[in-house]
C-alpha positions as CSV (number, residue, x, y, z in Angstrom):
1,X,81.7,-31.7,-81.6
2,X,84.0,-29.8,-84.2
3,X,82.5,-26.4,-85.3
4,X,80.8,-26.5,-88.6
5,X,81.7,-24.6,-92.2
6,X,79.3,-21.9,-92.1
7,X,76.4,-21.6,-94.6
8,X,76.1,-19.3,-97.5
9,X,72.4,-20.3,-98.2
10,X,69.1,-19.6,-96.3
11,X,68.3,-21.3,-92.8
12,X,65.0,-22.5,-93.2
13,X,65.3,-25.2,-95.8
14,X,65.6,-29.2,-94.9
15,X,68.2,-30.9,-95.4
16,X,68.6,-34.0,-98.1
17,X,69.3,-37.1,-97.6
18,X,72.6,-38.6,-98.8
19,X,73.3,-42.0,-100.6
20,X,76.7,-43.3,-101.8
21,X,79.5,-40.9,-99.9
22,X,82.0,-42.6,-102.0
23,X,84.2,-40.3,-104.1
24,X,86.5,-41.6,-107.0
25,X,89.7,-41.5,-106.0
26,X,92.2,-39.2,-108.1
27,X,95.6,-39.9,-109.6
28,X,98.6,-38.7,-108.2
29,X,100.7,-36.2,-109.9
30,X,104.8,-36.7,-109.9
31,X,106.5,-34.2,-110.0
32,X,109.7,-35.4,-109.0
33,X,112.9,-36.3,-111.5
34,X,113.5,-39.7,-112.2
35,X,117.1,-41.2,-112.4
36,X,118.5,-43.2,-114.6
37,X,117.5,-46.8,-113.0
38,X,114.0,-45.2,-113.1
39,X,114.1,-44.2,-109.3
40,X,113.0,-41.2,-107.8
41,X,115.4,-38.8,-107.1
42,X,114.9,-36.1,-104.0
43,X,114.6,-32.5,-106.1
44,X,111.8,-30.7,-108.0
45,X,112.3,-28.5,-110.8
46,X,110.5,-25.5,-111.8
47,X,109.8,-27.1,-114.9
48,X,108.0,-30.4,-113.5
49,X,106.3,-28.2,-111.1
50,X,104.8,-25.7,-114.2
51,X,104.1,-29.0,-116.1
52,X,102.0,-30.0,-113.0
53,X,99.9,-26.9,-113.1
54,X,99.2,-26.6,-116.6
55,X,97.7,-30.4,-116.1
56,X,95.9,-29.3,-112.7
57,X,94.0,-26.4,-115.0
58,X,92.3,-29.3,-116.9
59,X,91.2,-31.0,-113.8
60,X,89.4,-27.7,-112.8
61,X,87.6,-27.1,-116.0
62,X,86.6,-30.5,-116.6
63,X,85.3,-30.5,-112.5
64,X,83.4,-27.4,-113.2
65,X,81.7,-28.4,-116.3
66,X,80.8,-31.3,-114.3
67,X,79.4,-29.5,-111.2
68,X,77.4,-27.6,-114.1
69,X,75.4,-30.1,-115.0
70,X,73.4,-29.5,-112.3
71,X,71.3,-27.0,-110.7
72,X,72.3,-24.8,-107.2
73,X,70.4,-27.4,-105.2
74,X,70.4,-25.0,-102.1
75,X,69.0,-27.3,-99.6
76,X,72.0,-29.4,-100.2
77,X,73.9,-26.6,-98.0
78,X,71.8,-26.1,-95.1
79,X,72.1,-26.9,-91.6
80,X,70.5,-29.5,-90.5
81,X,68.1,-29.1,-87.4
82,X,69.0,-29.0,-83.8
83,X,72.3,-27.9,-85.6
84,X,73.7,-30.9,-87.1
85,X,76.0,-29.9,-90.6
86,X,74.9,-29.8,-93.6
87,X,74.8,-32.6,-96.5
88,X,77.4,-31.2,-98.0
89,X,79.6,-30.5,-94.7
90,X,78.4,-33.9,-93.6
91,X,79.8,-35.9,-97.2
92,X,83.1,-34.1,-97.2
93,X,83.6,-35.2,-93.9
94,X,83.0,-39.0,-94.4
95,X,84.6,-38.8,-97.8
96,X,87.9,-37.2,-96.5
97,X,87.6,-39.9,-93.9
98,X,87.1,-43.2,-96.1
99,X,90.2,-41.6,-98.5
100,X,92.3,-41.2,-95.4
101,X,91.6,-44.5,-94.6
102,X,92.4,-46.0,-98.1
103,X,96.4,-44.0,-97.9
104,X,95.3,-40.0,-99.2
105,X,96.5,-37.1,-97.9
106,X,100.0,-38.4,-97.3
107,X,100.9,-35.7,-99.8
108,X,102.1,-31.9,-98.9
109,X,99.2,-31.1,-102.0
110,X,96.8,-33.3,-100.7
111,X,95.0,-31.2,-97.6
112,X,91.9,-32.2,-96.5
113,X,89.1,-29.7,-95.6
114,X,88.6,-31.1,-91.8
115,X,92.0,-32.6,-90.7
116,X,90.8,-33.3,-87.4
117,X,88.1,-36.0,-88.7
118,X,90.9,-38.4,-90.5
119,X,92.1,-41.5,-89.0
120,X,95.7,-43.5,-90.0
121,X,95.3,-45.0,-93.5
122,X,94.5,-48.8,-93.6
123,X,96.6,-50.3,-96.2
124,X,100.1,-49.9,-97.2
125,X,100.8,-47.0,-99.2
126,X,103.8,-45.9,-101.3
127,X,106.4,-44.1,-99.2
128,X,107.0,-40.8,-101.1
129,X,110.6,-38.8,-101.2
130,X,110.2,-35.6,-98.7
131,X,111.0,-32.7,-101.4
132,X,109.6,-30.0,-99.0
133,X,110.8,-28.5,-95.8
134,X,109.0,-30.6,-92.6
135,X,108.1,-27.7,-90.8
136,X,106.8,-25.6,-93.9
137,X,105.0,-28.3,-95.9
138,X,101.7,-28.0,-93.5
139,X,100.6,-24.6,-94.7
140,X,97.4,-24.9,-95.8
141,X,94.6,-22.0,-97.2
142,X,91.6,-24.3,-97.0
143,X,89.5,-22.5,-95.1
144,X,89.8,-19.5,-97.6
145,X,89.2,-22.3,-100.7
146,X,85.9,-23.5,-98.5
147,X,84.3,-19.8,-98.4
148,X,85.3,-18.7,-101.6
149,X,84.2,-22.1,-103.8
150,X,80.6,-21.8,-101.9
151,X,80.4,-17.9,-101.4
152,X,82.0,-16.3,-104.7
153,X,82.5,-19.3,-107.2
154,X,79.4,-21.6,-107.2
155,X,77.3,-18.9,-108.4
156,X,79.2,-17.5,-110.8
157,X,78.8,-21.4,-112.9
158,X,75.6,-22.3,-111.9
159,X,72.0,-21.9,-112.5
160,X,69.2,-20.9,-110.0
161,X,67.9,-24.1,-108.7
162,X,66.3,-27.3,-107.3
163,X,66.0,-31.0,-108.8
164,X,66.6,-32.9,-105.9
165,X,69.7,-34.3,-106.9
166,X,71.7,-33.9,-103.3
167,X,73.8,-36.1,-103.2
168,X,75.5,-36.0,-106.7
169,X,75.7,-32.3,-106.3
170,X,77.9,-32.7,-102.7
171,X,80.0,-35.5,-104.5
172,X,80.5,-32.9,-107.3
173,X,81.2,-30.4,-105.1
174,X,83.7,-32.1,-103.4
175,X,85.2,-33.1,-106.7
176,X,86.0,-29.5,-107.1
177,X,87.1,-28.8,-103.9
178,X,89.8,-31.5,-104.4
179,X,91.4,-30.1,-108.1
180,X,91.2,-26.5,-106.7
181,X,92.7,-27.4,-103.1
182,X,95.2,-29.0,-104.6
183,X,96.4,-26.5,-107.5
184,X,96.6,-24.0,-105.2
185,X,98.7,-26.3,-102.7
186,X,100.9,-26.9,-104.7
187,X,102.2,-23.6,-104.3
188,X,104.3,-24.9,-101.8
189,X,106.8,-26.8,-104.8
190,X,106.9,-23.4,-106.3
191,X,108.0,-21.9,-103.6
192,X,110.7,-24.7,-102.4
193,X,111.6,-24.5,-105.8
194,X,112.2,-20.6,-106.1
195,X,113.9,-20.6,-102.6
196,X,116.7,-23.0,-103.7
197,X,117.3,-21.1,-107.0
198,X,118.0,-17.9,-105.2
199,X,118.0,-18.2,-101.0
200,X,119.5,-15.1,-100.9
201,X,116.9,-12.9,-102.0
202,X,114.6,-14.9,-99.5
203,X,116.3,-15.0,-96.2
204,X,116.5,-12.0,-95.7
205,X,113.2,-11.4,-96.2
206,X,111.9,-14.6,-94.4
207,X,114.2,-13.5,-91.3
208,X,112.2,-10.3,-91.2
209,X,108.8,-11.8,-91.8
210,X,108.4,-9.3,-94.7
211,X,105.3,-10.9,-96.2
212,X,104.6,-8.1,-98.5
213,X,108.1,-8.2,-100.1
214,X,107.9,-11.7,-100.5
215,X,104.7,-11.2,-102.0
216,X,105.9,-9.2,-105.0
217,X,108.9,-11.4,-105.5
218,X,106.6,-14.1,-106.1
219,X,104.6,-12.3,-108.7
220,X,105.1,-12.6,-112.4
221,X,102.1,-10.6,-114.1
222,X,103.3,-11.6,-117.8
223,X,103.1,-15.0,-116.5
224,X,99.5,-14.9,-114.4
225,X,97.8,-13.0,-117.7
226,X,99.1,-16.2,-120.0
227,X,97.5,-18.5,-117.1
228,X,94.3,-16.9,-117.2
229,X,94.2,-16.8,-121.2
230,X,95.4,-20.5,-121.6
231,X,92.4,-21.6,-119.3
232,X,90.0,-19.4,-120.5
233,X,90.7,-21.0,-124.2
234,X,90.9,-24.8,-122.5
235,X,87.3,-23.7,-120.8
236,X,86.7,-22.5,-124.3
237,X,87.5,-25.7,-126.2
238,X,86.5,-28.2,-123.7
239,X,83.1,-26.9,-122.9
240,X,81.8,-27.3,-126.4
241,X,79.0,-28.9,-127.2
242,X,79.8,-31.0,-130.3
243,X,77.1,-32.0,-132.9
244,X,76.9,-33.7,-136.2
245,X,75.3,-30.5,-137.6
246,X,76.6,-27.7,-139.2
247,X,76.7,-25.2,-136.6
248,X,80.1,-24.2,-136.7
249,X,81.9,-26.0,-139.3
250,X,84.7,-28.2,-137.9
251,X,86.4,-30.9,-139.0
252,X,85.0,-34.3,-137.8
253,X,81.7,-32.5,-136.8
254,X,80.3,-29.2,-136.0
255,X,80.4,-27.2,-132.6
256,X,78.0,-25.2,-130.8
257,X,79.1,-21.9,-130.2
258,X,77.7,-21.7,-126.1
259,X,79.8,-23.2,-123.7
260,X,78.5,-25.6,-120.9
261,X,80.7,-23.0,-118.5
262,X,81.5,-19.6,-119.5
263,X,85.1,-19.2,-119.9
264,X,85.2,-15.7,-118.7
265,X,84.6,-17.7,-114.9
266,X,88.0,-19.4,-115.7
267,X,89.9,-16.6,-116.6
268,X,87.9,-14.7,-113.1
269,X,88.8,-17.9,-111.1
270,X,92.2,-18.0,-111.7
271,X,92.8,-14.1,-111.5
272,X,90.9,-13.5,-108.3
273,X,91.5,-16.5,-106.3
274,X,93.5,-19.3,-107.6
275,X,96.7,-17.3,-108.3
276,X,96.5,-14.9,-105.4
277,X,95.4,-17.9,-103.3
278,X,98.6,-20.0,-104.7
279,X,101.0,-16.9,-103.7
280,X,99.6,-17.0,-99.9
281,X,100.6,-20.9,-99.9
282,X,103.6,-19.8,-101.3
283,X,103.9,-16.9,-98.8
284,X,103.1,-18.7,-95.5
285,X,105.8,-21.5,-97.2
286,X,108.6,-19.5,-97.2
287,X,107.4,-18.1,-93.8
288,X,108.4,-21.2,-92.3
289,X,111.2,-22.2,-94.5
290,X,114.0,-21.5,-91.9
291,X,112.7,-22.9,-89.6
């Protein structure tokens, strides 16, 4: 049996029982250009890719505002006895599974959190243009997404907790594990992007496995501090509660001035982990670029 995600909640609580391990399935996200007969042309641009993030940031918020609704729901993260995984552990894993099995994942941004668990997809599925290098395109920080979504994030945006609702929190969960996995995956356009614009201020670094000094090649800080203002306002703005009294007068309605999550945790999210998760995919990329 594969070892199970360890748990950041107390040992002696039962474990829930799950209904309906059925996620909804997402959208895709192109980012490739489009020719003139409306085919899909093998390049990125930096553009498309930024386009692509600043789309992924309202996935997160709306995910989280979602996962908010609901209490911690602790138990839902416990081990079960004679060390079976947890609900949530145990959800992810059939989830990932039936998505595998319905064509997901066949995407470099798409990583599942236990890869080992997935079996071929059942049904045909769109055969997608490789943009990315073969070799490089598998880098994956899940692991570090797992531990910090459970350990640092969850309760940062949550209250104190228990109504029993198990399985809609692990399907909310997952929900968020998804939008943030796959933000900070696609790091790896970014960096195929980057290395084609200028492979000589890469190779040389790659070739001497300077992660460091790719590191801070990668790093914009003008850029990161308008990311974590733009979702701290989107947090902001979509986290309203809206009412037809006169709270805050709008127009079309009033607003209520407390958000259903704080936008400070975006702005947090994004400057401790999202971004400096995003540059380790795009580290670990480049890492194997050449090879």
């Amino acid at each position: 049996m594969s070892q199970h995600r360890s748990s950041p909640f107390p040992q002696n609580l039962q474990l829930a029982q799950i209904t309906n391990p059925i996620p909804p399935l997402e959208p895709p996200v192109l980012l490739l250009a489009m020719d003139t007969a409306g085919g899909e042309q093998e390049q990125l641009s930096l553009a498309a890719v930024r386009d692509a993030l600043v789309r992924e940031e309202d996935s997160v918020v709306f995910a989280l505002i979602e996962r908010a609704r609901l209490p911690r729901n602790a138990p839902a993260y416990v081990p079960a006895a004679a060390g079976g995984p947890s609900l949530v552990e145990f959800f992810i894993r059939e989830a990932e599974a039936l998505n595998a099995k319905a064509g997901r994942y066949q995407k470099p941004e798409d990583v599942p959190f236990f890869p080992q668990e997935l079996t071929l997809n059942l049904f045909p599925t769109k055969i997608h243009p490789k943009v990315l290098h073969p070799t490089a395109s598998s880098a994956s920080v899940n692991d570090a997404i797992w531990k910090m979504y459970f350990n640092e994030l969850l309760p940062l945006f949550t209250v104190d907790g228990d109504d029993g609702n198990y399985a809609e929190t692990v399907s909310l969960d997952f929900a968020c594990l998804q939008v943030l996995s796959r933000r900070i995956h696609y790091g790896k356009y970014v960096a195929e992007v980057k290395f084609k614009d200028a492979p000589q201020d890469y190779s040389s670094l790659i070739q001497a496995k300077d992660s460091n000094s790719l590191m801070n090649l990668l790093t914009f800080k003008a850029v990161e501090e308008k990311v974590k203002k733009r979702v701290e306002k989107k947090a902001g703005i979509f986290g309203q509660n809206v009412t037809l009294e006169d709270t805050v007068k709008q127009e079309g309605g009033a607003v209520d001035s407390e958000c259903k999550v704080d936008p400070k945790v975006l702005s947090k999210l994004y400057d401790q982990w999202v971004m400096p998760l995003t540059k380790d995919v795009e580290v670990e990329y480049l890492l194997r670029r050449l090879g």
